[in-house]
C-alpha positions as CSV (number, residue, x, y, z in Angstrom):
1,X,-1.5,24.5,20.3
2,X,-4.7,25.6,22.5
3,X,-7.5,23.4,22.7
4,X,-9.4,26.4,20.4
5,X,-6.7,26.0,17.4
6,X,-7.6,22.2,17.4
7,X,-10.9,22.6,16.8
8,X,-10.6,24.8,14.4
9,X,-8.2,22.9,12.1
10,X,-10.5,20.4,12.5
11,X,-14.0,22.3,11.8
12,X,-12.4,24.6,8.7
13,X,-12.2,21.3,6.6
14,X,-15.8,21.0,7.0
15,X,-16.7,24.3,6.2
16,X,-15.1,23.7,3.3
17,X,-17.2,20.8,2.0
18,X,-20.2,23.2,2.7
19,X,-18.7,25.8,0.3
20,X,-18.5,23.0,-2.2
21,X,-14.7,23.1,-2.3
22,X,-13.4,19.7,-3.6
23,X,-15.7,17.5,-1.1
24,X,-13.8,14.0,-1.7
25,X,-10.2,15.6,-0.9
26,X,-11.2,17.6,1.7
27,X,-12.7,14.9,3.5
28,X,-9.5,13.0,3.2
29,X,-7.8,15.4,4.6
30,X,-9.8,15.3,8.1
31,X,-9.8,11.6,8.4
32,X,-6.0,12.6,8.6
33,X,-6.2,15.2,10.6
34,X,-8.7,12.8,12.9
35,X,-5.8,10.2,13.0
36,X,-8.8,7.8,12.0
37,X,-6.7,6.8,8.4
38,X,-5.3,2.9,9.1
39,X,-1.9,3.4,6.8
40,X,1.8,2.5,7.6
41,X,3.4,6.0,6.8
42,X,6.0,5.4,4.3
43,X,7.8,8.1,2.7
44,X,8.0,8.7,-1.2
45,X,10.1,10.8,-2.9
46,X,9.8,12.1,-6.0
47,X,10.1,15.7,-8.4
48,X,8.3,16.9,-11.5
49,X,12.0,16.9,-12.9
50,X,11.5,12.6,-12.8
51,X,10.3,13.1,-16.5
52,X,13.5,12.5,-18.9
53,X,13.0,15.3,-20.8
54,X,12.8,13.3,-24.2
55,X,10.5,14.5,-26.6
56,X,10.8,11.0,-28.6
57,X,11.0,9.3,-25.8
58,X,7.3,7.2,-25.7
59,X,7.4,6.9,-29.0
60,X,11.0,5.7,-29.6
61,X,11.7,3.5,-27.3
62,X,7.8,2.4,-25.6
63,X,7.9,4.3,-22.3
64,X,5.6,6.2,-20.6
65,X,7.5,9.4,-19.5
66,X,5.0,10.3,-17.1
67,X,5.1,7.2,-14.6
68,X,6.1,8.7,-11.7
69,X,4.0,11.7,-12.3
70,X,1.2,9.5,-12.5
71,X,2.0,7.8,-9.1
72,X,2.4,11.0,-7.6
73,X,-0.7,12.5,-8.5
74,X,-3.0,9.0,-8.0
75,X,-1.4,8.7,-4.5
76,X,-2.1,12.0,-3.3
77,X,-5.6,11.8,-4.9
78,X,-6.9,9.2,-3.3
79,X,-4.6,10.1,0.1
80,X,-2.5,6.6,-0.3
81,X,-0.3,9.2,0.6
82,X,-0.3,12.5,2.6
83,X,2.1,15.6,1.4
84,X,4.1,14.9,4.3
85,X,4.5,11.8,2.9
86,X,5.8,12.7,-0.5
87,X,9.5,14.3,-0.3
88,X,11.8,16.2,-1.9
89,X,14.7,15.0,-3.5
90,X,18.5,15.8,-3.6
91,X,21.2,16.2,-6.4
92,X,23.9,13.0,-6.2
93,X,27.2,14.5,-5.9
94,X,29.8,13.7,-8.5
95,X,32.4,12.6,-5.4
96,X,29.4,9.6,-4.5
97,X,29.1,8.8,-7.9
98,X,32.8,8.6,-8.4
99,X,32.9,5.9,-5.8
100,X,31.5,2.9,-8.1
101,X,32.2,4.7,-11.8
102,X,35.3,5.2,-13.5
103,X,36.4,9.2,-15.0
104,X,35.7,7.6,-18.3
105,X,32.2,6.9,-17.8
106,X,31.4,10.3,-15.8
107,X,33.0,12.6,-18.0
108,X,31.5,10.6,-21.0
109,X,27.6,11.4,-19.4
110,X,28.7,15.0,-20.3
111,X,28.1,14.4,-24.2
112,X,24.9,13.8,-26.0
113,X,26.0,11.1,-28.3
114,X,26.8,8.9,-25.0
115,X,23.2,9.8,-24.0
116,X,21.6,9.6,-26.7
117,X,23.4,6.0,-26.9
118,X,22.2,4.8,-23.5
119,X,18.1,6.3,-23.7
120,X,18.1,5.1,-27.2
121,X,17.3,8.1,-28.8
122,X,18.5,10.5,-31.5
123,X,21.1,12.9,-30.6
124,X,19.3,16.2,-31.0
125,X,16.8,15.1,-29.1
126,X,19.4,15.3,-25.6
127,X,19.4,18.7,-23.4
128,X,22.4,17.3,-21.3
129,X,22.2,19.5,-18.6
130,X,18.2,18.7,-18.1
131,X,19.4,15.2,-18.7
132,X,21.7,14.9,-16.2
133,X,19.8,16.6,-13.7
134,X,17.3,13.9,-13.5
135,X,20.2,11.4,-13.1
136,X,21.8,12.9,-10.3
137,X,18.1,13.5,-8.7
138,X,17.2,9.9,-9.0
139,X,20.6,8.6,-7.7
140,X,20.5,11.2,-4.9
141,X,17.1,10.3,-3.8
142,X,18.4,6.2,-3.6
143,X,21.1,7.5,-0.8
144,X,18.7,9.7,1.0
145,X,15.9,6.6,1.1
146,X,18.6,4.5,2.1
147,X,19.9,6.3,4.6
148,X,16.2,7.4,5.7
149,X,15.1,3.4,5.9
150,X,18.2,2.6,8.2
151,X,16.8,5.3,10.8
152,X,13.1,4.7,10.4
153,X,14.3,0.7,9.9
154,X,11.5,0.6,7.7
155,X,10.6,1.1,3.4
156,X,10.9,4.3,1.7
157,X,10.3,4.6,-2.4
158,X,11.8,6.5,-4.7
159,X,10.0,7.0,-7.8
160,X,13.3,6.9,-10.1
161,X,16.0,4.4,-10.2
162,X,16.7,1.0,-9.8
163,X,19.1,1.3,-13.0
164,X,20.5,-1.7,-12.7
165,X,22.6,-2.5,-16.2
166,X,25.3,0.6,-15.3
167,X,28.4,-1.3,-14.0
168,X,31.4,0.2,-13.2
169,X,33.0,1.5,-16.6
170,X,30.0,1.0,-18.6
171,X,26.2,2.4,-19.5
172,X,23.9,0.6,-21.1
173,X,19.5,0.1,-21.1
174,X,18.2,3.3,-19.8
175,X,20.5,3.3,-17.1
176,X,23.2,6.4,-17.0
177,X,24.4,5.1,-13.5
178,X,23.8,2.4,-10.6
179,X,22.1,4.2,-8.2
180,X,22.1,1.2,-5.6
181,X,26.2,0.7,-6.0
182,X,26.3,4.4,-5.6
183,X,24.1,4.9,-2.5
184,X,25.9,1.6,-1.0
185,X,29.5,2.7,-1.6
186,X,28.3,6.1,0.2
187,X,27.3,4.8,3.0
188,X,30.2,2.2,3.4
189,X,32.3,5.5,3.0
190,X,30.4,6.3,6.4
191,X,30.7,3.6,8.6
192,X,28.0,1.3,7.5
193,X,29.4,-2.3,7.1
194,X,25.8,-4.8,7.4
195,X,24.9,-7.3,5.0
196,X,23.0,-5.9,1.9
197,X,20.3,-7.5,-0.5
198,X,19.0,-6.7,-3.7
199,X,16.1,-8.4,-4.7
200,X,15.9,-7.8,-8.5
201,X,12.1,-8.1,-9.9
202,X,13.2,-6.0,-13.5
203,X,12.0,-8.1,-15.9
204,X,15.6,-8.3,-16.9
205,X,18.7,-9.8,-15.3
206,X,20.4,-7.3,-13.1
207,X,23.9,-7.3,-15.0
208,X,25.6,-4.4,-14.0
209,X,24.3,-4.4,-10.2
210,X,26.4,-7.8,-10.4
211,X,29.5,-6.3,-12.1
212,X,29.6,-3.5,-8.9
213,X,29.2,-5.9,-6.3
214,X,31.3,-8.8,-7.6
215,X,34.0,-7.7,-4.9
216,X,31.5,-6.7,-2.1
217,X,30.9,-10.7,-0.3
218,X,28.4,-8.5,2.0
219,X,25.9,-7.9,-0.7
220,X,23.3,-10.7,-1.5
221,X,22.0,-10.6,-5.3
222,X,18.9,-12.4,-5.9
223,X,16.6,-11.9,-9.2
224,X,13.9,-13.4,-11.4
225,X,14.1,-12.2,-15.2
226,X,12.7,-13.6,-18.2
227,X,15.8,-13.2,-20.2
228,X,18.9,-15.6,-20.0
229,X,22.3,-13.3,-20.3
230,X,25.9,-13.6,-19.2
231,X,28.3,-11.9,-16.7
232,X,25.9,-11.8,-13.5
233,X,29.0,-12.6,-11.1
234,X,27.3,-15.1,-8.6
235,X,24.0,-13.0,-8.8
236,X,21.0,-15.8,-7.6
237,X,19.5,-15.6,-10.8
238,X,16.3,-17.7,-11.8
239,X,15.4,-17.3,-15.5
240,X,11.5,-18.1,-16.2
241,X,10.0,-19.3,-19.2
242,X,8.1,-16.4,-21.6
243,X,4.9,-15.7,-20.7
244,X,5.0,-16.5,-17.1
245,X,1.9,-16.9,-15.1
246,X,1.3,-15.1,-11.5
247,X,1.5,-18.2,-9.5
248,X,4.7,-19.9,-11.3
249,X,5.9,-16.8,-10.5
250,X,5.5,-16.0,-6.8
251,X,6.1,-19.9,-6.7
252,X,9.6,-18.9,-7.7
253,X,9.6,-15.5,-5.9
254,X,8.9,-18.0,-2.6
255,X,12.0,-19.6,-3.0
256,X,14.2,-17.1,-4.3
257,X,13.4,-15.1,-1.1
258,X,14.3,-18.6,0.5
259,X,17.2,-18.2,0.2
260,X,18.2,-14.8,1.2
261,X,20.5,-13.9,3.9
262,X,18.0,-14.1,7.0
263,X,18.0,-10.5,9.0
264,X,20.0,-8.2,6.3
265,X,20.7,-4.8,8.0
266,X,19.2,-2.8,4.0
267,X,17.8,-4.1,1.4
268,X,16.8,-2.7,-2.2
269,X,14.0,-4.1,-3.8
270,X,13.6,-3.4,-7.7
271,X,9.6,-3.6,-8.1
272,X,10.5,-4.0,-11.9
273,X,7.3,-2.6,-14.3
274,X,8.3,-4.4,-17.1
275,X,6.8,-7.5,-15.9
276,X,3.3,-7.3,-17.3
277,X,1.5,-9.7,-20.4
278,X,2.4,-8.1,-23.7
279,X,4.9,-5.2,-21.7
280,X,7.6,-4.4,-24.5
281,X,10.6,-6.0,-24.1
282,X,9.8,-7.9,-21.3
283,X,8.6,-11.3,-22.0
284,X,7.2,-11.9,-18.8
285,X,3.4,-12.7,-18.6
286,X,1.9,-11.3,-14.8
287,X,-1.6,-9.8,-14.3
288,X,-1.3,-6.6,-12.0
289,X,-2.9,-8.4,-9.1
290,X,0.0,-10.6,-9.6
291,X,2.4,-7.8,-9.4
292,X,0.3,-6.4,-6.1
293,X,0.8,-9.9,-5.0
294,X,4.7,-10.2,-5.4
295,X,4.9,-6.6,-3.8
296,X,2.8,-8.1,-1.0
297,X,5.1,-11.1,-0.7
298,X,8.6,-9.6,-0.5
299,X,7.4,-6.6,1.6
300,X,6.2,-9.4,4.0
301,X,9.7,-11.1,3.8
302,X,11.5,-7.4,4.5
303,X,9.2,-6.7,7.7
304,X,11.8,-5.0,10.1
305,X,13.8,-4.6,7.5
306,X,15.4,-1.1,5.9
307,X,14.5,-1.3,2.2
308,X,14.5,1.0,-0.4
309,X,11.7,0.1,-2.9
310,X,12.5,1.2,-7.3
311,X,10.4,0.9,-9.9
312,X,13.3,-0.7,-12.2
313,X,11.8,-0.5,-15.8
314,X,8.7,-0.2,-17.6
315,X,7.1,-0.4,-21.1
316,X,3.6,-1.2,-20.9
317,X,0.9,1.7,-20.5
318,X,0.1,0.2,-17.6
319,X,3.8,0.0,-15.6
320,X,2.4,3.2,-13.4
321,X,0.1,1.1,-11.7
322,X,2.7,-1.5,-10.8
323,X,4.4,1.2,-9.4
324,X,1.4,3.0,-7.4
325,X,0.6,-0.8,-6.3
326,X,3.8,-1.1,-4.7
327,X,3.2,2.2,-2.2
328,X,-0.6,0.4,-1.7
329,X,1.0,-3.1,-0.9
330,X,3.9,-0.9,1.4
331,X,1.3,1.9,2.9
332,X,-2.0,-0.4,3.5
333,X,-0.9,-4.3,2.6
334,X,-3.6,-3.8,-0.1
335,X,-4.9,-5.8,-3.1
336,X,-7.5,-3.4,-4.2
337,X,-7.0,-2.8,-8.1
338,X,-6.7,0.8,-9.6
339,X,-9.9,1.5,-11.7
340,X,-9.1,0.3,-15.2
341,X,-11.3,3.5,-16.0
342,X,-8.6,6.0,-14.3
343,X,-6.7,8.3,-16.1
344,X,-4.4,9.9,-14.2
345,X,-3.3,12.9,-16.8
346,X,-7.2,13.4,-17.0
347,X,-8.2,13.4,-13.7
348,X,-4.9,16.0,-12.7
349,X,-6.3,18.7,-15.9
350,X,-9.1,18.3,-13.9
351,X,-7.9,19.2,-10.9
352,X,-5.6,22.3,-11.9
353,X,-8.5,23.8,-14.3
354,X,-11.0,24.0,-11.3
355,X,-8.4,25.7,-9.5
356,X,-7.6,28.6,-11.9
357,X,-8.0,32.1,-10.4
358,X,-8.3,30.9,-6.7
359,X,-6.0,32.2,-3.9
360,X,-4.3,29.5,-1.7
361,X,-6.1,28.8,1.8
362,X,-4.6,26.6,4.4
363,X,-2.3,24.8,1.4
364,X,-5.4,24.1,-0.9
365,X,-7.0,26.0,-3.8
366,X,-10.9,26.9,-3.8
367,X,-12.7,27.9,-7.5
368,X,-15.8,29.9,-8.1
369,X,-17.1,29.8,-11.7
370,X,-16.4,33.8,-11.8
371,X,-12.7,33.1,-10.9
372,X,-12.4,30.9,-13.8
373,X,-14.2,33.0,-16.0
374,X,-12.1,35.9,-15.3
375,X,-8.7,33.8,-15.1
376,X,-8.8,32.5,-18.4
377,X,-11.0,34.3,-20.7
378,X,-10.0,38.0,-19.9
379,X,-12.4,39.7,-22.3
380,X,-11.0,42.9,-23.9
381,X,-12.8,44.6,-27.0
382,X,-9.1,45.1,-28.6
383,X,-8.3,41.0,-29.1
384,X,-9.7,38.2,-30.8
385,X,-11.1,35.3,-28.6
386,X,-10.2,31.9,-29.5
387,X,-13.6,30.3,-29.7
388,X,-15.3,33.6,-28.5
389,X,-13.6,33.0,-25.1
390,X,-9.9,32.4,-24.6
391,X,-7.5,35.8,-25.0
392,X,-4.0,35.0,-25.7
393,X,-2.9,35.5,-22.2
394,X,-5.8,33.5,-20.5
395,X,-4.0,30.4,-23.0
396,X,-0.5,31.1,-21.9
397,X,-1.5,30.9,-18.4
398,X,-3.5,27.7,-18.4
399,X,-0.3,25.7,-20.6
400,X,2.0,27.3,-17.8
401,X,-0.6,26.3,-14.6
402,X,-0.9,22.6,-16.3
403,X,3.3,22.5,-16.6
404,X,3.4,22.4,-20.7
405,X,5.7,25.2,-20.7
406,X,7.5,23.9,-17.9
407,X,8.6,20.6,-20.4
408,X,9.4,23.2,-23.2
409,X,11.5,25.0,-21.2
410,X,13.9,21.6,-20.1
411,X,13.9,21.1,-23.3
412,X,15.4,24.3,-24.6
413,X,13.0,26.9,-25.1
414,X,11.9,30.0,-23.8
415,X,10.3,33.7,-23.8
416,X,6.9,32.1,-24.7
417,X,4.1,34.0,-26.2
418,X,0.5,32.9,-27.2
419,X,-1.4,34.2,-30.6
420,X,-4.9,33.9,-31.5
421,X,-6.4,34.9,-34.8
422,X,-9.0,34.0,-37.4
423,X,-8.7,31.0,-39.7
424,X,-11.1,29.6,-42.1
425,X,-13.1,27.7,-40.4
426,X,-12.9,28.3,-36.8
427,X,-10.3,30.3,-35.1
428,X,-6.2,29.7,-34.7
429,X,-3.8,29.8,-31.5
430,X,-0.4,29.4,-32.2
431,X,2.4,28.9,-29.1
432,X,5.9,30.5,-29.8
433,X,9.5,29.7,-28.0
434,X,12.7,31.2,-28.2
435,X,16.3,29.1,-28.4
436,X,19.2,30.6,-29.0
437,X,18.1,34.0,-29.8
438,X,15.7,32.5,-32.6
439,X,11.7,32.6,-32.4
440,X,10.0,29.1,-33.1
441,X,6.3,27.6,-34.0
442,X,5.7,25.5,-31.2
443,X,2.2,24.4,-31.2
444,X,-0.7,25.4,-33.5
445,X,-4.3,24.3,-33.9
446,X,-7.0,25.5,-35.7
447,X,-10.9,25.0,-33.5
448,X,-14.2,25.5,-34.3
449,X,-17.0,24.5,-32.4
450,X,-19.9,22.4,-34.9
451,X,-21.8,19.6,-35.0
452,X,-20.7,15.8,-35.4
453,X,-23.2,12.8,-34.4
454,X,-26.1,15.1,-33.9
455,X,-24.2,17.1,-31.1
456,X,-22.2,20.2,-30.5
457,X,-18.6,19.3,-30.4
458,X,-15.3,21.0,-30.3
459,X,-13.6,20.0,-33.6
460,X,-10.1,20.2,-34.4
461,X,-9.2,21.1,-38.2
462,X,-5.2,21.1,-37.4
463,X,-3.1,20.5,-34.5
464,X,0.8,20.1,-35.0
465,X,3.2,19.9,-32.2
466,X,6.8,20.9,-33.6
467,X,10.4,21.1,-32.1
468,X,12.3,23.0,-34.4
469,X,15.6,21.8,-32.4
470,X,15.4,18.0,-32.8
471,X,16.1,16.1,-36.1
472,X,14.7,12.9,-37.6
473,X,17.2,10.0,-38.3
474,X,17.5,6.3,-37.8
475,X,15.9,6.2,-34.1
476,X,13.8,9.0,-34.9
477,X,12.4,8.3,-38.2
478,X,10.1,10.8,-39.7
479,X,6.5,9.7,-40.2
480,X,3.8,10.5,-42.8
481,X,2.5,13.9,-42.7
482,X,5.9,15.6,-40.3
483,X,7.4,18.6,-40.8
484,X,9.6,18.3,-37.8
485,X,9.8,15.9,-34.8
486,X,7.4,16.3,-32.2
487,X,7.1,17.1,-28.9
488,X,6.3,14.8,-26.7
489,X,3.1,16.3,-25.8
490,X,0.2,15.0,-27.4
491,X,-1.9,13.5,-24.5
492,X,-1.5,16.6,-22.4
493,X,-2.5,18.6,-25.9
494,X,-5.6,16.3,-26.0
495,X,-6.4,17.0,-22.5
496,X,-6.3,20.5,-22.6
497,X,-8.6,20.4,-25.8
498,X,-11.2,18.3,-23.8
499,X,-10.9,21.1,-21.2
500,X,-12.0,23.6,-23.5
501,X,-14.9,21.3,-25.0
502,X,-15.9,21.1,-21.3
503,X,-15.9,24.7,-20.4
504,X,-17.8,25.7,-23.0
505,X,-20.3,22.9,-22.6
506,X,-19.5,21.1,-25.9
507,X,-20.1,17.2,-26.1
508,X,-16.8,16.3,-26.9
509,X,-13.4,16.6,-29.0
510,X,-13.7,15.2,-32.5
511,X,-10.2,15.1,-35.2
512,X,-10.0,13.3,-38.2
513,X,-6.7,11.2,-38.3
514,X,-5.0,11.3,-41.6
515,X,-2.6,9.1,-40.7
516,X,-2.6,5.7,-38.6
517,X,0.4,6.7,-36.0
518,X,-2.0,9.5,-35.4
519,X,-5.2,7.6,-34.7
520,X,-3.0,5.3,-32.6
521,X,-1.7,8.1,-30.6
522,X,-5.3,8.8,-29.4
523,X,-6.7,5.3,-28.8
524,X,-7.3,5.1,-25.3
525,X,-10.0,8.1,-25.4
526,X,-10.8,8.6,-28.9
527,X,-13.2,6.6,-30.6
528,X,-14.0,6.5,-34.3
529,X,-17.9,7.6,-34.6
530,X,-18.4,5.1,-37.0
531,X,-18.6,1.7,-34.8
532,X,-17.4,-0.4,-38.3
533,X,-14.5,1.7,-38.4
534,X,-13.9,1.3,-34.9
535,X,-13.9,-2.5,-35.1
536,X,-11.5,-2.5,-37.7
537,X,-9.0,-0.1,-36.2
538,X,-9.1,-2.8,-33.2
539,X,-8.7,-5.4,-35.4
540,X,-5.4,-3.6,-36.9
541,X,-4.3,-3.0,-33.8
542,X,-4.9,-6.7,-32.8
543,X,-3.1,-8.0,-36.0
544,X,0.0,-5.9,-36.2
545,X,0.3,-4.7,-32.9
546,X,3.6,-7.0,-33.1
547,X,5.2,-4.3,-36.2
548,X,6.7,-1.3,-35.1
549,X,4.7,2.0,-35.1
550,X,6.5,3.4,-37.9
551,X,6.6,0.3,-40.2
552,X,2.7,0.0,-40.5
553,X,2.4,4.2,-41.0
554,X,4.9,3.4,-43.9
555,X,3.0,0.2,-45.1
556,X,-0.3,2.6,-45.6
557,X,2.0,5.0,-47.2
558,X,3.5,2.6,-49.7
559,X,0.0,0.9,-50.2
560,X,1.1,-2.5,-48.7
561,X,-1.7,-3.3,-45.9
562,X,-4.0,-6.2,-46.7
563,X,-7.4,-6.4,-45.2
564,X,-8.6,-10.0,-45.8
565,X,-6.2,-10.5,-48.1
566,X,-7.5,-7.5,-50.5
567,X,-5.4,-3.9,-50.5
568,X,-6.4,-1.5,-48.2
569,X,-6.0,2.2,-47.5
570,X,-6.3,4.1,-44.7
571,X,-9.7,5.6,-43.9
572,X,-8.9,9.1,-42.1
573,X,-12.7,9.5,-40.3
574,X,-13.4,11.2,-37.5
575,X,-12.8,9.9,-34.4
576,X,-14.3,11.7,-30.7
577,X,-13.2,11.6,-27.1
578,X,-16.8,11.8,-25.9
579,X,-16.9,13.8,-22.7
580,X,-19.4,11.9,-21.1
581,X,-19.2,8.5,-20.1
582,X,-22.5,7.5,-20.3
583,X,-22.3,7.6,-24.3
584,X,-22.9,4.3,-25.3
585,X,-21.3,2.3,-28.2
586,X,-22.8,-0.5,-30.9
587,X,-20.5,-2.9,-29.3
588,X,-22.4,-5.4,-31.1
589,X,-21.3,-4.0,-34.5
590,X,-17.8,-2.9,-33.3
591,X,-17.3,-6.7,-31.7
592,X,-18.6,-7.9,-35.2
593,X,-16.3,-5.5,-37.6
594,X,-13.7,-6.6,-35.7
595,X,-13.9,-10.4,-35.6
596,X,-14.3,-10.4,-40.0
597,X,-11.7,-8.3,-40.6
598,X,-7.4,-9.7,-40.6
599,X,-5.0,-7.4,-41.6
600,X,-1.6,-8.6,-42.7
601,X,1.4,-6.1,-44.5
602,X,2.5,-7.1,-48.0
603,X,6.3,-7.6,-47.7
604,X,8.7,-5.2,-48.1
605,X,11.5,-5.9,-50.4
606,X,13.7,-8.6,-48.9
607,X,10.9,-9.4,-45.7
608,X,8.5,-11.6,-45.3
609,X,5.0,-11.1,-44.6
610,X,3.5,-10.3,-41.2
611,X,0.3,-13.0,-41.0
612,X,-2.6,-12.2,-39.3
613,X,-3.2,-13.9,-35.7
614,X,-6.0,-15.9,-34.6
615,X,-8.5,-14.1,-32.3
616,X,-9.2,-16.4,-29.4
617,X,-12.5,-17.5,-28.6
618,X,-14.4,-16.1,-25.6
């Protein structure tokens, strides 16, 4: 490259910034180019194809689908990463897998009751081959970081795996396969005979990693878990009390790493999620500093080392954090916390609307306001605008640009098409998929732009999200107010509603929740307008945050919520995700509803009350 060419790829960036193009990214992207970014370059591998494509998945069994997404996307925001950084990912092949897993096992994966058994879902809520797919991706992508660590003889993260319960014959917990006993028996298979460690931070004990490697005296097993079980085959297990603190914890983490095997030649490190206060299911009680801080503490111990870093599990709606931590504590040696305030599925809408109807330049999209206009609202005398300003195709292009369609088709549908019509009030769109040969309601919502709280608002009269080819049962109960199970897409349906409100200048989104689920679906941007009713939503959420989502729904239903004592019924008012953040609320009044208000749940037959906990002081 002539000295000319250099300048240019460095000047172009800046001309950029003075055509208003995304200023903060392109400027990241010149302090790279300017080698002036202090960073250890680790690489990161991960594909849109990470999320299990689960439509009950958050709802049944408390995970957030999205986390790697949301790694992905923060990292590459804020340039924690570069795209050279983030890789591709490769298929396991079913001759690796068959190292460690017995025919029963593998051929078993190939049925959806099996699946359906192991993700703790309901059967008809399993697209095996989709399934599968993400499997074989994840376990693929723990051979290639392994092998890639042991050449670079440094870390390398894979956004998926660390599914530590599989043992040989056996699935259990979310975890289809071992992808460390696979990835090890591979490269054993090729020569590769050093001394291995595992260093388990899951917040449960690593029970089928054991079973694999009971036979393998060259692997080193060493874990902290806050659950006591049997069968861990010589794993170096320490088992700490519920609730533990950060510095019990790396007190325990210290000696744990103690007594590792000094100098192993790989080592995989589960960064469990699963570790935070109040995470479901995990019973541990770290801050995320503290997490930051035992990333920090056993990348320290692995300098030199070839490790391959997992984010294990995760139910908290925090666990992505954890897991974007890790890359900061690998990439910079970083404590610096993640804005509470950042929403990663908000600030990527963001991001792909402002680059609707822009042609790529140099690997990065530019917007002018008449691309957008002509992109998605595509006037034509002949069709009915939703809202005086979306056509039908404009719609279909924006839920295909911000990947909606791309998680209908995994799971199962097809041959999409987008109507818009007249409703009373406001105006209807209506998403249709084919499966099978048979055309399906997806999606509809009926909008109307009015006034709420003195202010123009978007308001939605209806939205229902449907998948015709799932059933309700057991693990998929159906809720007050279904038709059919959802699917799986309310928080991008809320963000693409906010994008609308946006783009036509509108102060926000406003719904009226007639059920609780729903209300509690949209609590981390919604906000009843009435600041009473918002302290005693937080107050239910305080006092029976311990029941089961569908329980309380239920308890409304069948009249059997207490609020000081005295029935109560639900209140559907409208709630708003206000589009600025300057709006200001009566925290005063909120703080106060709140604190005088206790909910309990009248038994149901053969149960015993739930009571309502104290609030502590301060």
């Amino acid at each position: 490259m002539g000295i000319s060419d250099q300048i240019r790829d460095m000047v172009e960036p800046l001309l950029d910034v003075v055509s208003a193009r995304s200023p903060r990214r392109v400027l990241g992207d010149l302090v790279d180019r300017l080698g002036l970014r202090t960073r250890n370059e680790v690489p990161v591998v991960y594909d849109p194809a990470y999320r299990l494509p689960f439509a009950s998945f958050e709802a049944t069994a408390g995970v957030e689908p999205r986390r790697a997404d949301f790694v992905a996307w923060y990292l590459l925001e804020k340039h924690i990463i570069s795209a050279t950084d983030l890789r591709a990912p490769r298929r396991a092949i079913y001759a690796d897998l068959a190292r460690v897993h017995s025919p029963a096992l593998l051929e078993s994966l190939g049925k959806r009751e099996a699946l359906a058994s192991i993700y703790a879902v309901d059967v008809s809520d399993v697209p095996v081959d989709e399934t599968l797919n993400t499997v074989r991706l994840a376990c693929g992508v723990t051979l290639d970081a392994a092998r890639l660590a042991l050449r670079t003889l440094g870390p390398a993260v894979n956004l998926l795996g660390g599914f530590h319960h599989a043992a040989p014959s056996r699935a259990a917990g979310m975890c289809p396969v071992n992808d460390m006993a696979v990835a090890v028996a591979a490269l054993r298979s090729e020569g590769f005979s050093g001394q291995v460690v595992i260093i388990d931070l899951d917040a449960h004990p690593p029970d089928g990693t054991a079973e694999c490697f009971k036979d393998d005296e060259s692997a080193w097993i060493g874990s902290l878990s806050g659950s006591k079980w049997d069968g861990l085959f010589g794993a170096d297990e320490t088992v700490l009390p519920e609730g533990c603190s950060d510095e019990r914890y790396l007190r325990e983490l210290g000696s744990m790493l103690g007594r590792m095997p000094g100098r192993p030649a790989l080592a995989f490190v589960i960064a469990g999620g699963d570790v935070l206060a109040r995470a479901r299911f995990g019973k541990l009680g770290l801050t995320l500093d503290g997490a930051r801080r035992r990333d920090l503490k056993v990348a320290e111990a692995l300098a030199g080392v070839p490790s391959v870093w997992l984010p294990g599990g995760g139910y908290h709606h925090d666990a992505w954090k954890i897991l974007a931590g890790t890359v900061l504590a690998l990439t910079r040696q970083s404590r610096e916390p993640i804005p509470e305030s950042y929403d990663p599925l908000r600030a990527r809408y963001t991001q792909i609307w402002e680059s609707f109807g822009h042609e790529k330049r140099e690997h990065e999209l530019s917007f002018t306001a008449d691309d957008l206009e002509e992109s998605l609202r595509l006037r034509g005398p002949e069709r009915h605008l939703l809202l005086g300003h979306y056509t039908a195709e404009g719609i279909e292009f924006a839920l295909h640009h911000c990947g909606i369609l791309a998680h209908l088709q995994r799971l199962g549908y097809g041959h999409f098409k987008v109507e818009v019509d007249e409703a009373s009030p406001g105006d209807r769109m209506r998403l249709f998929g084919e499966s099978e040969g048979v055309k399906h309601l997806l999606l509809e919502c009926v909008l109307e732009r009015k006034k709420a709280a003195g202010v123009d608002v978007l308001y939605v009269h209806w939205l229902t999200l449907r998948n015709p080819k799932a059933a309700f049962s057991g693990r998929r109960p159906q809720l007050p107010g279904q038709e059919l199970p959802g699917l799986g897409l309310a928080r991008e349906s809320g963000e693409m509603l906010a994008r609308i409100a946006r783009e036509l200048g509108l102060a926000g989104v406003v719904f009226r929740p007639a059920w609780f689920h729903m209300a509690y679906s949209a609590r981390y941007h919604f906000r009843y307008l009435d600041p009473r009713r918002q302290g005693r939503f937080e107050a239910m959420q305080r006092d029976l945050g311990i029941v089961p989502l569908r329980e309380v729904t239920l308890a409304f239903a069948q009249g059997r919520v207490r609020l000081n004592g005295q029935p109560h019924t639900w209140e559907p008012d409208e709630m708003i995700y206000w589009l600025s953040r300057h709006r200001r609320e009566d925290r005063r009044t909120v703080e106060a509803e709140r604190a005088r208000s206790h909910f309990t749940l009248a038994p149901a037959p053969g149960r015993a009350a739930v009571p309502a906990p104290v609030e502590p002081k301060g």
